[in-house]
N, C-alpha and C positions, 0 to 999 in steps of 0.2 A: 832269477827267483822272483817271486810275488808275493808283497807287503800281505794279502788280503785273503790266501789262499787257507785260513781257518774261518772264514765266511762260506768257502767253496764246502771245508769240511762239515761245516756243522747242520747242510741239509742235504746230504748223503743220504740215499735212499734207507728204508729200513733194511731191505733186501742187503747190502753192499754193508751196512754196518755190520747182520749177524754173521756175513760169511766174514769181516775183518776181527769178530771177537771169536769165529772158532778158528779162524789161522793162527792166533795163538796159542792155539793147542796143538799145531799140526809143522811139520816143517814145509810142506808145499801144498800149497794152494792157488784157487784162481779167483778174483772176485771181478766184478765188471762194475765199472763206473758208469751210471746213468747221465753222469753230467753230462762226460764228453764220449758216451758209445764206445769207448778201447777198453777191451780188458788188458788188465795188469797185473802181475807178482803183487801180493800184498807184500814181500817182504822187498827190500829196495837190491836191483838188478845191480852185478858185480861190473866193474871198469869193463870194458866201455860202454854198459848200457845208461839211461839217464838222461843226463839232461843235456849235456856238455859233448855228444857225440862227434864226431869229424865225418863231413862230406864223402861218401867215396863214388865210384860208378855203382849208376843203378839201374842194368840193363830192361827190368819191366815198366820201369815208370816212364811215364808221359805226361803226367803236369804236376804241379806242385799240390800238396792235401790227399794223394791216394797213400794208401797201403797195400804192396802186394807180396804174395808168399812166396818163400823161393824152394819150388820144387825140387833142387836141387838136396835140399837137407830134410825132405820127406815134411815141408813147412811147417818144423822148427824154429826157422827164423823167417824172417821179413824185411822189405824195403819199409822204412817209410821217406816218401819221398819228397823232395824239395823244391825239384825242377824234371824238366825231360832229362832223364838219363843218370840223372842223380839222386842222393838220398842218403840217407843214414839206415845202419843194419843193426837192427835189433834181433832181440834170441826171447821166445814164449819161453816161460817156467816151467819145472820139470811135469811130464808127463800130461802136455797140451803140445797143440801146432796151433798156426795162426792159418782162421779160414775167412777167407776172401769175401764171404757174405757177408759176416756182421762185421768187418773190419777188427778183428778180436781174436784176442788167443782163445780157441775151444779145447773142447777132448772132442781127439782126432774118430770116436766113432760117432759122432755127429757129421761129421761131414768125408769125402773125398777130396783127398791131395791134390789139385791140379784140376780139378773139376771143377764145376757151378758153382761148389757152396753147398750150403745146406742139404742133406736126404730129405725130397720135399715128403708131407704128410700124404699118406693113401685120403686117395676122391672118392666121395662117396656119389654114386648118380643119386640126381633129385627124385623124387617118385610122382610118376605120371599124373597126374591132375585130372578128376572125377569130368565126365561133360556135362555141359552146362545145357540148360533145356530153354530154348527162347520162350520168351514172355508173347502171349497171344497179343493181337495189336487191336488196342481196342475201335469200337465203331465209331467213323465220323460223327460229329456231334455239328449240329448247323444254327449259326449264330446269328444272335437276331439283327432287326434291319436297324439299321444308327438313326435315332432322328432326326430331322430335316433343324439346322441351326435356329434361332434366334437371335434377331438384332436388335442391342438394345440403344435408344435413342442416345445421343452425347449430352452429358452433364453440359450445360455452359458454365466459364471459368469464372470466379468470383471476380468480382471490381474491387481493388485496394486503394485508398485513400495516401498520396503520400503523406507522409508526416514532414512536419517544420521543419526544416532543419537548425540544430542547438546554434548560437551562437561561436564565433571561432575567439579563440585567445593567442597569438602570438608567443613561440615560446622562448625562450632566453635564451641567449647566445650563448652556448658552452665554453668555458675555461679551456685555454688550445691545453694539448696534451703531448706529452713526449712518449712516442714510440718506444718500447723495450727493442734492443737489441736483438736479431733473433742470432739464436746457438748454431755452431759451425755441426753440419750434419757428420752426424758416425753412420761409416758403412759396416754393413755386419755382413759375412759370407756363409758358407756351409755350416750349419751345427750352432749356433751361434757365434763363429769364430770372426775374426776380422778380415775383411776381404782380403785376398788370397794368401787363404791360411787353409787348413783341412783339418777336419775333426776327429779325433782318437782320443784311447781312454791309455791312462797312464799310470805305472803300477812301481815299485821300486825292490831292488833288491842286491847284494853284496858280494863281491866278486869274491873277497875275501875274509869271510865271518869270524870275530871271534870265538875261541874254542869252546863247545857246550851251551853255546846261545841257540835259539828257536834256527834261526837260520841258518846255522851249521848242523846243528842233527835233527831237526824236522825235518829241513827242506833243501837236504842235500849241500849245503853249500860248502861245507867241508871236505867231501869227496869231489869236488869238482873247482875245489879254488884255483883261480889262476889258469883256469882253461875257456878254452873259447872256441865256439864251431866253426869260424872262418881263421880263428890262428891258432895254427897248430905248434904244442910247443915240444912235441914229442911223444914218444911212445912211455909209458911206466918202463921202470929198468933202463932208459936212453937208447942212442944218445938224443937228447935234448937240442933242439933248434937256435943258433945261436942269438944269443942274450936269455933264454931260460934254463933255469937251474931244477938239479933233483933237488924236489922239497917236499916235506911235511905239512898237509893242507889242515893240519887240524886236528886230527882224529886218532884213538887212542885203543890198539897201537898205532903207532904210524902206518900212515898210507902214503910213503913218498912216491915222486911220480912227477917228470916234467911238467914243471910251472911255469908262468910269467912269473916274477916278483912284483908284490903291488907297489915297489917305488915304479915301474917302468906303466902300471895297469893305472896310475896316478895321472899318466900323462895322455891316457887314451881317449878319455872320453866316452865309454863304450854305451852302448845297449843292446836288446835282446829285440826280438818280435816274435808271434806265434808261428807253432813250429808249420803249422797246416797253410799258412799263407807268408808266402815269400815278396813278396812286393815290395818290403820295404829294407829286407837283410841285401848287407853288402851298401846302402847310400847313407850320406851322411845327412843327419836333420837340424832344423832349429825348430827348438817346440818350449811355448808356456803355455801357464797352468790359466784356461777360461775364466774368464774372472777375475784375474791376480793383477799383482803389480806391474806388470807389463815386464817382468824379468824374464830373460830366455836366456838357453842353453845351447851349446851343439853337440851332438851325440853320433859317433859313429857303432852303426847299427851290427854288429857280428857275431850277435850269439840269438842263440831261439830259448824261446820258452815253454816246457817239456810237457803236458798236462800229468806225464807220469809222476813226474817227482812233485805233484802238488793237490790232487784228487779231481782232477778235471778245474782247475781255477783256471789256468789262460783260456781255455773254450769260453768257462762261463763267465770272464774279464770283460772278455771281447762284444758279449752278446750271440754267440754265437756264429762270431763271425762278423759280426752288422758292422764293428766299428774295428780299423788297426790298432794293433797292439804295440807299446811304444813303454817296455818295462825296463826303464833308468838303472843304470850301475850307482852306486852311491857315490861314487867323487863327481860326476856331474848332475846327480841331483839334487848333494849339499850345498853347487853352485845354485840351484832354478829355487830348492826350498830356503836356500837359509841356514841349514841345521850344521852340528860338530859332530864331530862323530872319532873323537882321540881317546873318548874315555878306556878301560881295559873292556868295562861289561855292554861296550856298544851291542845294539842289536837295530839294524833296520826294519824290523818290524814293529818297534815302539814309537819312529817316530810316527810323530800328526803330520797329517798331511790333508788337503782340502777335498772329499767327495763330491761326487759327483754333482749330489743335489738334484736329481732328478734329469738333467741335461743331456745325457745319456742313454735314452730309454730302451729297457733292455739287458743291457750289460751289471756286471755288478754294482752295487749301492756303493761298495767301501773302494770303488776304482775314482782315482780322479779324471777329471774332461779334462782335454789338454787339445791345443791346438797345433799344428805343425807347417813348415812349407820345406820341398826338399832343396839339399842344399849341391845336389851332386854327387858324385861316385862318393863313399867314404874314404877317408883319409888310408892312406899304405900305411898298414901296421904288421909288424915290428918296422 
């Protein structure tokens, strides 16, 4: 989840706002997010779609950031993909398919299933261009003869008179002086970071929200507590993976459904990356905050960050790309910030936490700069 993703909301195109105020007049709709080009369900997509998906084979994909339709369901559904061959399987809202041109759920009479993409627009032919009548060339014109030079005699140089020279004066012997010290030199690396460090923007969010906080039912995180895209803890209904239990993430009625329990999600360390660049899911990090007290963290990296479940925020976290996305579970973020988080009305969206400050250019204002080096495969979890 993303601390900042009501930054991402509140410059939503006009377009994408009025279709999200007449979707609640309608039960199915489609709106398209300009931030990050996917369209999406305005209303939020039933288990398993979201944010918290599970890996599975995905025979069209070839590298990690496409999306492809799968012909198979009259493209209904989609990869989107992780790696070659893998991916997570998403399902368009009722009465769309997902076309391949704009990366987006359409209605299916804009495009062909298994085709190009888009019915391109009828060409219109140009219309032939009138001729053009050459310009008569006009008559040589004959130019007169250039005068024959003139030389003119050389100035002689003036004579200058030296001048006296002043008297001299001897001047004092200065007071010896003691050298400063000079300062032991700092190396800086990428981004401003310290030399062999790497630059990313860093975002936070709650694996397991308190009930009726912003980050349980704005931004999902009640329907998805206790799950994670690289550990899987089971199917809804079991059985359950051993050490997770059926549980109630939150939400009212219940939605129980194989969880971690967060004493066990206490010991992991986790974090998320975006979902379009895989680079950093699956390794373990140590990353602080640019600028900061020199406190770090390590974080193993196994869940992604959905643009669905946030209105395009990880696209526009990231810069669209420019920088890794490195979005903290809150038990090892309370270690890197500082912060408690035992109260009942916690919400990880009210802590403070340091921006960017400019250091970042590009990516969002309310992301912090963080720096990172990696540490290795991530740690075996469970």
């Amino acid at each position: 989840m993303c601390p900042f993703r009501s930054v991402a909301m509140g410059v939503m195109s006009g377009a994408s706002l009025l279709c999200a105020l007449f979707c609640l007049y309608c039960t199915t709709c489609t709106c398209t997010d300009t931030l990050s080009g996917i369209a999406e369900d305005v209303a939020k997509p039933a288990v398993p779609g979201g944010r918290r998906l599970l890996q599975q084979a995905a025979p069209l994909c070839t590298a990690a950031g496409q999306y492809k339709a799968d012909p198979a369901s009259s493209c209904t559904s989609y990869w989107q993909c992780t790696a070659s061959g893998q991916g997570f399987y998403r399902q368009c809202g009722p009465g769309t398919a997902f076309n391949n041109a704009c990366s987006c759920c359409d209605f299916p009479s804009n495009f062909v299933c298994g085709g190009g993409g888009a019915t391109p627009a009828p060409t219109t032919k140009a219309p032939t261009p009138a001729p053009t009548t050459k310009a008569p060339t006009p008559a040589p014109t004959t130019k007169a003869p250039t005068p024959a030079p003139t030389t003119k005699a050389p100035t002689p140089a003036p004579t200058t008179k030296a001048p006296t020279p002043a008297p001299t004066t001897k001047a004092p012997t200065p007071a010896p002086t003691t050298k400063a010290p000079t300062p032991a030199p700092t190396s800086s690396g990428v981004g401003g970071c310290p030399a062999g460090w790497l630059p990313a923007v860093g975002t936070l969010y709650d694996s397991w929200p308190k009930p009726g906080t912003t980050e349980c039912i704005t931004y999902s995180g009640c329907e998805y507590a206790g799950q994670f895209s690289l550990v899987d803890p089971g199917p809804c209904g079991g059985p359950c993976a051993a050490g997770a239990q059926s549980l109630n993430g939150g939400l009212s009625p219940p939605n129980v459904c194989c969880r971690w329990p967060e004493a066990k999600v206490a010991q992991w360390s986790m974090a998320a990356t975006w979902e379009r660049d895989s680079a950093l899911l699956g390794r373990k990090l140590q990353v602080q905050v640019l600028g900061g007290a020199g406190t770090t963290a390590f974080v193993n990296v196994k869940d992604v960050c959905s643009d669905l479940d946030c209105e395009g925020c990880c696209s526009q976290n990231t810069g669209n790309g420019a920088y890794k996305l490195i979005d903290i579970e809150k038990w090892p973020a309370s270690t890197l910030l500082g912060f408690q988080h035992s109260s009942p009305s916690f919400d990880i969206n009210n802590v403070p936490s340091p921006v960017q400050n400019g250091r970042r250019p590009g990516a969002d204002a309310g992301v912090m700069a963080v720096c990172y080096k990696d540490a290795g495969p991530a740690d075996r979890i469970p």
